[in-house]
N, C-alpha and C positions, 0 to 999 in steps of 0.2 A: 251923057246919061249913062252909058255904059259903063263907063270909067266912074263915076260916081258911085254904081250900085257895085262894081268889084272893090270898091276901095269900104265901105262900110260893109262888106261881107269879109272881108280881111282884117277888119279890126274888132268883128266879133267874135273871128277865129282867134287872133290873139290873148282877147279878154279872157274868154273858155281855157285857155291854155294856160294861163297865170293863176287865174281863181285855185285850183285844187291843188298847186303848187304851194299858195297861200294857205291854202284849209292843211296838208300833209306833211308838206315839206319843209317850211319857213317857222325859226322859235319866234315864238311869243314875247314878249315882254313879264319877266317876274311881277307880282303883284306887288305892293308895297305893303311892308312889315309894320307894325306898330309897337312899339318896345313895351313891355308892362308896367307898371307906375309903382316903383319903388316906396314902401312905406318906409318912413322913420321909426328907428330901433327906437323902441317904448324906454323911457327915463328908470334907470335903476333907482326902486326906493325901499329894497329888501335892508333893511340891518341886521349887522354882524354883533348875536349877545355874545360871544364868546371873549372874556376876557375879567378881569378882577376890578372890584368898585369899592368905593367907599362914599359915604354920604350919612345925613340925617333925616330925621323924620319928629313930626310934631303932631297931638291933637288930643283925645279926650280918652279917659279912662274911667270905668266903671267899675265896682266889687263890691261881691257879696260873701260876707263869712256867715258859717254855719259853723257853729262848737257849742260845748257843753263847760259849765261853768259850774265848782265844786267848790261850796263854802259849808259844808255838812251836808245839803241836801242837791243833788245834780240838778241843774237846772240848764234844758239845751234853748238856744235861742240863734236869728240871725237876723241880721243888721246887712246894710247896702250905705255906699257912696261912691264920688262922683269926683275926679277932678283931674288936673292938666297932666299930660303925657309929653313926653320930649329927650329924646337920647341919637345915638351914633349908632351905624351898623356899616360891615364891610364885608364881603362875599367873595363867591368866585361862584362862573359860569364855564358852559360848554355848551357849543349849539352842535344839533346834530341833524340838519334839513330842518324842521319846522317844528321840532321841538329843543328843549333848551333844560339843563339838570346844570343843580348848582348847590350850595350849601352858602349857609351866613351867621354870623355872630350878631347880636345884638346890644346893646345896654339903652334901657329907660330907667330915667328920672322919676318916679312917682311921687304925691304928694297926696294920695288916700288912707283916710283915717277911717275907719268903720267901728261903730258902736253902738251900743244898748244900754240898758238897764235892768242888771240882774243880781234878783236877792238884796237888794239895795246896794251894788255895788255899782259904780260906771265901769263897764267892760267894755277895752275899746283892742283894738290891733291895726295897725300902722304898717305898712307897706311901705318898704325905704328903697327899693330897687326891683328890677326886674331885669333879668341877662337869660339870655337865646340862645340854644345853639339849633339850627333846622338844618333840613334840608329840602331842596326847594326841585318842583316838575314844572315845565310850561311849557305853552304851546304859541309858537311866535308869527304874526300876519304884519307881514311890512313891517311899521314903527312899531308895532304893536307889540307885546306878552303878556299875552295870560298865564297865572300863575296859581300853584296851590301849594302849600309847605307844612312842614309837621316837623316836632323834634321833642326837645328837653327846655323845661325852663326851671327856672329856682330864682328866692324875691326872699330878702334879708326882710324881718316880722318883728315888731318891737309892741310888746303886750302890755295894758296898763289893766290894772282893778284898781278902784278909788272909792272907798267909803268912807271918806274924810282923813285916810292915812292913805299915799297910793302907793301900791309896789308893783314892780315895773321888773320882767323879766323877755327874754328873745332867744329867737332861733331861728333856723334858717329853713324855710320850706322850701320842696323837689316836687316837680311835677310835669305835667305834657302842655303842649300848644298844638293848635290848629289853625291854618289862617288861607286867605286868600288876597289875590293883589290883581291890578294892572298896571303896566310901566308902557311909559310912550319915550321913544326917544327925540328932544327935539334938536337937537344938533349930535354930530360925531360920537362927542364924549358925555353930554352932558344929558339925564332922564330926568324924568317927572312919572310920578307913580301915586298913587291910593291902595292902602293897605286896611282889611279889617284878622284880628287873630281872635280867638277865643284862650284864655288860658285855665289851667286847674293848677292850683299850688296845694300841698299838703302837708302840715306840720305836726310833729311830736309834741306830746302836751308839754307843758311848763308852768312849777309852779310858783303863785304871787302870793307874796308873804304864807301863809298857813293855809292857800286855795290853790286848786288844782283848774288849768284850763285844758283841753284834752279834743282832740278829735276834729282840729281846724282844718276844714276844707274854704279853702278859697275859688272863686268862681271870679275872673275878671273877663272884661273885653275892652279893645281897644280899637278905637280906629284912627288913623294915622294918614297924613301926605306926607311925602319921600323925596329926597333931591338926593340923587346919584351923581356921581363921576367917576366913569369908566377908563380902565387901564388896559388898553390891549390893542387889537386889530382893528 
């Protein structure tokens, strides 16, 4: 009985003994680390406009002539038509962060005839071309630009008067454009775009047989889709 109670008074002196050995003096075990969950670098889908293009563009044209018509007595009048647009253009870009400056040439095909009836005469004027030179600002989102341009235009004018003899005279009208676009890129090289411009043409009179026509303002617009192919980076 003796030897019993010194032997479990012995083993609670050594337990006391270990314990704040444990609590003091003995490391611990490190906790376990969790590594952070690596996201996947997001899909580059920024395009690079920087570079020279060439393409066409196709769709509807509009004009309206205002002049004045001189067979003895001045008579001002204006007439409106209506018909297909289709030509080539070729540029050059620059991107600079998220904006993009460039300049472009243009040539349309027209095939607008606009005319009246004046003084008994048929007055008509004929629009045989239209050529662009702009320069062009955007603002670029991914595949995306947005665009707005300005510049010079000029459009070869072929004038008829007809009261049963017609004389037929031409000259070349100068004048500004306005326009705006968006262009999408769908592969590397190759864009797709919508384009509307507004133009003003203005010509020197000209005269038709022993009449004078004088004071021709032209007013067109056009609106257009674009197929580009890009040359560059």
């Amino acid at each position: 009985m003796r030897l019993s109670l010194a032997a479990t008074l012995a083993l609670c002196a050594a337990s006391a003994a270990v314990t704040p050995a444990l609590a003091d003096g003995m490391p611990r075990p490190p906790a376990p680390q969790v590594a952070p969950y690596a996201y996947p670098a997001p899909e580059q889908l920024y395009y690079n406009w920087s570079g020279v293009y060439i393409g066409g563009h196709i769709g509807a044209f509009t004009a309206s002539d205002r002049a004045t018509f001189n067979s003895g007595t001045p008579a001002a009048f204006s007439a409106q038509d209506a018909s297909f647009a289709g030509g080539g253009h070729a540029g050059l870009q620059f991107q600079l962060r998220d904006f993009v400056f460039g300049a472009e040439y243009s040539y349309t095909s027209l095939a607008a005839t606009v005319g009246t009836t004046v003084s008994s005469y048929n007055v008509s004027t004929k629009l045989k071309d239209l050529q662009i030179v702009s320069g062009k600002i955007g603002y670029a989102y991914q595949n995306y630009l947005f665009y707005g341009k300005g510049g010079w235009a000029t459009s070869g004018l072929d004038f008829t008067a007809d009261n049963g003899t017609a004389s037929t005279g031409s000259a070349r009208g100068n004048g500004w454009m306005a326009g705006i676009g968006v262009s999408y890129a769908i592969a590397p090289k190759i864009i797709l775009g919508a384009e509307y411009d507004y133009v003003r043409i203005n010509a020197d009179s000209v005269t038709l047989g022993g009449n004078t026509l004088y004071g021709n303002n032209v007013d067109a617009q056009m609106a257009t889709v674009r197929l580009d192919f890009k040359f560059g980076p």
